[in-house]
C-alpha positions, -999 to +999 in steps of 0.1 A: -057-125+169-084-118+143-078-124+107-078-095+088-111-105+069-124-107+101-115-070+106-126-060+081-162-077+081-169-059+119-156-026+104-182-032+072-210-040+094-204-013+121-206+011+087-239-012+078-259+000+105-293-012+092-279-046+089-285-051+048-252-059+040-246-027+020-228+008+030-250+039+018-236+072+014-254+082+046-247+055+063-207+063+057-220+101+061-227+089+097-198+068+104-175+094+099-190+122+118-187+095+147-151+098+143-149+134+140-149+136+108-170+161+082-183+145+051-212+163+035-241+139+015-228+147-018-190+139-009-201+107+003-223+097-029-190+106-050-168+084-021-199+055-024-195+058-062-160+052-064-158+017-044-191+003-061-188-022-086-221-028-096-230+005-096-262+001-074-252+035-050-246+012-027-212-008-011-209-041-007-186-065+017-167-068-015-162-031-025-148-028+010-123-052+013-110-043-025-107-005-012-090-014+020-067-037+005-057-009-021-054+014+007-030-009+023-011-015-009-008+022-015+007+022+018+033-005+009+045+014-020+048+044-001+072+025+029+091+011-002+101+039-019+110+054+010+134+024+018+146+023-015+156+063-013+175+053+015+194+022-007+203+049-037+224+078-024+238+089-052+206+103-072+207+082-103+173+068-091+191+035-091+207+013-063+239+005-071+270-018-059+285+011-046+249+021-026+243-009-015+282-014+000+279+018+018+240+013+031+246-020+041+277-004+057+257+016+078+233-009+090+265-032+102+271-057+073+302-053+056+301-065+018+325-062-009+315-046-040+316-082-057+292-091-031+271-063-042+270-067-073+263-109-067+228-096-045+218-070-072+221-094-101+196-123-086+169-092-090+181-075-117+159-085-144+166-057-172+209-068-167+216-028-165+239-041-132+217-013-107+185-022-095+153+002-102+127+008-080+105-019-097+131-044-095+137-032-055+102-037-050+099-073-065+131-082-040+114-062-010+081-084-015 
């Protein structure tokens, strides 16, 4: 299996179609009419502008990865917050020894509230006794 540099490098230079190691707005223009997508010149210059560093019109290898791995981040957070609405059911926007008991509950592991409170307090790093998201999120990762 490919490494995911390695992904992303063939993507980068099947976008790179002139081979010079940078993605022009037409270039993207292109590529995304070849999936079926619309993308007019002057949405792509604004895309192209957004990813490049250097601020040549242009994206590099660099640029690319940064944006995908954002994308991919973006993504994370998205999953996690929807796990962590699942974790806090009582709509204090905080998971608490009670909401943990009961999801854990449902997902077959019985634990007393002691139990819950022992797992919440090795990531609760404000000592409010509930996680937040934040703290859910340092756990999660």
């Amino acid at each position: 299996m490919m490494d995911k540099l390695t992904q992303y490098v063939r993507v980068f230079n099947h976008f790179d179609e002139n081979g010079d190691g940078k993605i022009s707005p037409s270039e993207l223009r292109q590529c995304v009419q070849v999936i079926g997508g619309e993308l007019s010149l002057e949405e792509a210059e604004v895309v192209v502008e957004l990813i490049d560093s250097d601020k040549d019109g242009l994206v590099d290898l660099d640029d690319f990865v940064r944006f995908a791995e954002e994308g991919e981040e973006e993504e994370k957070v998205k999953d996690l917050r929807e796990a962590f609405k699942m974790y806090e059911m009582e709509g204090c926007g905080y998971i608490t020894p009670k909401s943990l008991k009961k999801m854990l509950g449902k997902l077959g592991e019985c634990k007393s509230i002691d139990e819950c409170q022992t797992m919440i307090a090795r990531f609760d790093l404000d000592g409010d006794r509930v996680l937040s998201f934040d703290e859910f999120r340092v756990m999660m990762l």
